[in-house]
Structure formats: structure tokens, C-alpha cells
C-alpha positions in Angstrom: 0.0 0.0 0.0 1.5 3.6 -0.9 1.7 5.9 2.3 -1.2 8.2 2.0 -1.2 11.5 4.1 -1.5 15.2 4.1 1.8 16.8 3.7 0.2 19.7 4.3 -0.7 18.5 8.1 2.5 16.7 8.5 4.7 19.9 8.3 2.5 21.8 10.5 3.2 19.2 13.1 7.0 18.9 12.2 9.1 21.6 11.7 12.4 20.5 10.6 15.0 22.9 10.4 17.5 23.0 7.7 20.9 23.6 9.3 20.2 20.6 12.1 19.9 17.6 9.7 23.3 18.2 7.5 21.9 18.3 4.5 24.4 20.0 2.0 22.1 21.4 -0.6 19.6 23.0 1.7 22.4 25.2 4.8 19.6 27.7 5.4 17.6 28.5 8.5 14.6 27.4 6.8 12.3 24.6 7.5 12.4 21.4 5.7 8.8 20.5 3.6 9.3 16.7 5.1 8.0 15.5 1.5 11.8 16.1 0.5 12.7 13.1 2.9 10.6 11.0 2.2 11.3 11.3 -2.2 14.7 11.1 -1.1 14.0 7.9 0.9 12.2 6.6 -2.4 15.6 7.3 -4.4 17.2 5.3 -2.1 15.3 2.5 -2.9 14.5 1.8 0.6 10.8 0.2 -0.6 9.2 2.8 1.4 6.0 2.9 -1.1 5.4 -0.4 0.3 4.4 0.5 4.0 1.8 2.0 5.6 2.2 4.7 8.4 -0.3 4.3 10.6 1.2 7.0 13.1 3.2 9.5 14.4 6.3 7.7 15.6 6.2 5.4 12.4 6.6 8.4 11.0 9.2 9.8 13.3 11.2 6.0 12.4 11.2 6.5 8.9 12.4 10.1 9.0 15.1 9.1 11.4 15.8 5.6 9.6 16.9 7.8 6.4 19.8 9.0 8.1 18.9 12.3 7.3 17.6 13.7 10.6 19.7 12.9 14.1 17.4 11.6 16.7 15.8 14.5 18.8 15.4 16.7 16.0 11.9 16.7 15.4 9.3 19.5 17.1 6.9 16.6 17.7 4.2 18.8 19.3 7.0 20.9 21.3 6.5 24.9 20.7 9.3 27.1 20.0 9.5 28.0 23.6 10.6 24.9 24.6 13.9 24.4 21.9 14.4 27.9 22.3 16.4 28.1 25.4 19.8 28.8 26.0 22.0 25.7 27.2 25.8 25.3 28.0 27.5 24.7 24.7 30.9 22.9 25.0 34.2 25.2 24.1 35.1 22.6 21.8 31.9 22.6 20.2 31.9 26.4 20.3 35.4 26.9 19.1 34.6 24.3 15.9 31.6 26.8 15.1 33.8 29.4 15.2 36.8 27.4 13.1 33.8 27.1 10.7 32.2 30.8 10.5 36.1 32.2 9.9 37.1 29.5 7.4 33.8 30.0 5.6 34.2 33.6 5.4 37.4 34.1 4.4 36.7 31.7 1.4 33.4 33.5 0.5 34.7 37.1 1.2 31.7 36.9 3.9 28.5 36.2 1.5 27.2 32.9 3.3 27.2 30.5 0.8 24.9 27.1 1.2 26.9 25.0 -1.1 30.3 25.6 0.8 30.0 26.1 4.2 30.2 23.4 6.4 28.0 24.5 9.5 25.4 21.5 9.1 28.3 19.2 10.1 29.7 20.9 12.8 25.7 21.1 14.5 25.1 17.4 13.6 28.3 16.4 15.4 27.2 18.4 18.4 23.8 17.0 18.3 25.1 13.2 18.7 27.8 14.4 21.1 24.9 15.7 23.5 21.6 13.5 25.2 18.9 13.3 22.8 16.9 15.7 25.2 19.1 18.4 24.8 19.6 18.3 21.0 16.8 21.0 20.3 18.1 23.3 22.8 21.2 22.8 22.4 21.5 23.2 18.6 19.5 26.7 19.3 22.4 27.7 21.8 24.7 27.1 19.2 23.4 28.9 16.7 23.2 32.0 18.9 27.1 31.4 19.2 27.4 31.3 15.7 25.1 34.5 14.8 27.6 36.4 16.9 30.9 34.6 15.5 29.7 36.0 11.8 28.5 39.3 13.0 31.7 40.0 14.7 33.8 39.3 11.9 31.8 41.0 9.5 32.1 43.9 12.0 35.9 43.6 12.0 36.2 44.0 8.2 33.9 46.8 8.3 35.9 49.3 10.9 38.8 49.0 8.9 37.4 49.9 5.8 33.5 51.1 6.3 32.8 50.8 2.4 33.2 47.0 2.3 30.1 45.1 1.4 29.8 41.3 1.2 31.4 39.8 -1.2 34.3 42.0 -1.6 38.0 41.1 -1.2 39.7 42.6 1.9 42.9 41.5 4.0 42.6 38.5 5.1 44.9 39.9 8.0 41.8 41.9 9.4 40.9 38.9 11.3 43.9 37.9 12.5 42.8 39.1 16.1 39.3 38.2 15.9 39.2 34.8 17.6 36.3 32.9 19.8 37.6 34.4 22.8 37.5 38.0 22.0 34.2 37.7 20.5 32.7 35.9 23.5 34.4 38.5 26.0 31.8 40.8 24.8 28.4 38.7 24.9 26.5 38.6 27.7 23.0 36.2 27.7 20.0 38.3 26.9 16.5 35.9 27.8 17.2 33.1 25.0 19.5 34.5 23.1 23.3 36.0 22.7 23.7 39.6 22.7 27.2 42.3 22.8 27.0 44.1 26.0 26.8 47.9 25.8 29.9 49.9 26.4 30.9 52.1 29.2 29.5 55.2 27.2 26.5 53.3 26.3 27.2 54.1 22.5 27.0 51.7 19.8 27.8 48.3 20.0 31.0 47.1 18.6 33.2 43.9 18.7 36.9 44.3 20.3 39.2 42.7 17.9 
């Protein structure tokens, strides 16, 4: 029997975000229409039009089965409030964001680029090195961490010459001073998310490199 449900309904009750299941061809912060795993389950070959889903976890098994989604990934009836909370991210896992936001723009001259950057990896690694309760949260913490890693060095580039744009070719020695350290020195948490503290003078906001 083919599997017969509303896509429609499914992706109301499973948002799937883009950048946790290491997915090359889709990096973005979007969500992911779970029809996509399920064709490319079929292009596997796995015989999926040959079982029935009679419920939500068979569901959840399949999506996890195709390798495509790490375990703890799916908003199963959770609300945003709940996998948005700030968590204790590892330095290692913090410091191979950061590897990744610097490596990725100096190649791309700071445009983010889906089909070269390597973020999906580095937060599908850090889901299975946390408890499967924690992945959600955690994966949100992280991205907060990398938000301000990217902002940072764009800000870096941009003091020392104010007309850059994205895309354009500047010193790569800008950022030789901009590491995860001196970025983090000036974040503080903010409810669930990452913010730079205000300066003494409480002008704008800008990253010591």
C-alpha cells in the first residue's frame, strides 16, 4: 500500500529545520517540507512505497531511519518556547563553530554561501555528542554562538574599511585578532539569546578585535 497523508498537516506538526539535519544542498535556516525526505527515501530505494504509516512515531522512524535527521530533531508537538532556550554549549563545540564561520568567510569574502560552508556538520556532530533531550536546545544555543561569531567578523572587516560590502575582497589579515575568545568576551545572555554588551558610554555596540 503507498503511504497516503496530508503533507500539508505533517509539516505543520513537524518543523524540521534546515541547518540541524546536514543536508548540503539546503544550509539555510529554513524549515524542511518533510516530502523532501521522504522522495529522497524513495531514491534510495529503501521500498518505502510499500508500507503503511499508521502513526506518528512510524513516521518519526522513517524520517530518522533515512539518516537524514539525528534523533531529537523533530518539534513533535514541542512549541518554539521549549527548543528555544539557551544551554551550555561545550568550548570545543563552540570553538569548531567558530573554526567554521572564519574558514567560511574568508573563502566566501563573507556572502554565506549554502553550497560551501560546512555549518550542518559541525551542529550534527554536536547534536550526537549531547543527550537526545538536549539536542533542540542545544542546537538553538549554538546557533546563537554562531550569529555572533559571523556578526563579529563582519564587524571587524567593516571598521577598517567602512565601504566594504559582502562579497568583496579585503585582507585576510583583518581577522587575524578576531578569535572565539575575543568575541565571547563581549556577549552577555539576553532571555534566550546572545547579545554584545553595551559599552561604558553606552554608544553603539561594537566587537573588540
Amino acid at each position: 500500500m503507498n503511504i497516503n497523508f496530508n503533507f500539508t498537516n505533517l509539516t505543520s506538526r513537524y518543523n524540521l529545520m534546515s541547518q540541524l539535519l546536514g543536508v548540503k544542498k539546503n544550509q539555510g535556516n529554513g524549515l524542511l517540507n518533510p516530502a523532501g525526505i521522504f522522495n529522497a527515501r524513495n531514491q534510495k530505494g529503501m521500498g518505502m512505497a510499500n508500507k503503511s504509516v499508521k502513526s506518528d512515531k512510524e513516521i518519526e522512524e522513517i524520517i530518522y531511519e533515512s539518516g537524514m535527521c539525528v534523533r531529537g530533531m523533530i518539534m513533535n508537538g514541542k512549541s518554539e518556547a521549549e527548543m528555544h532556550q539557551m544551554i551550555g554549549v561545550s568550548e570545543e563545540y563552540r570553538q569548531k563553530m567558530f573554526d567554521e564561520c572564519k574558514r567560511h568567510f574568508l573563502q566566501e569574502n563573507g556572502v554565506a554561501n549554502g553550497d560551501t560552508t560546512k555549518r550542518s556538520e559541525v551542529f550534527r556532530a554536536y547534536q550526537l555528542s549531547i543527550k537526545e533531550g538536549d539536542r533542540l536546545k542545544g542546537t538553538w544555543s549554538l546557533q546563537q554562538y554562531e550569529k555572533q561569531y559571523s556578526a563579529a567578523l563582519a564587524a571587524a572587516v567593516r571598521e577598517a574599511n567602512p565601504n566594504w560590502k559582502n562579497g568583496d575582497p579585503f585582507d585576510a589579515s583583518i581577522l587575524d585578532n578576531v578569535t572565539r575568545e575575543s568575541v565571547e568576551s563581549t556577549l552577555v545572555k539576553s532571555g534566550n539569546t546572545l547579545v554584545r554588551r553595551a559599552s561604558v558610554s553606552g554608544s553603539s555596540l561594537d566587537v573588540q578585535v
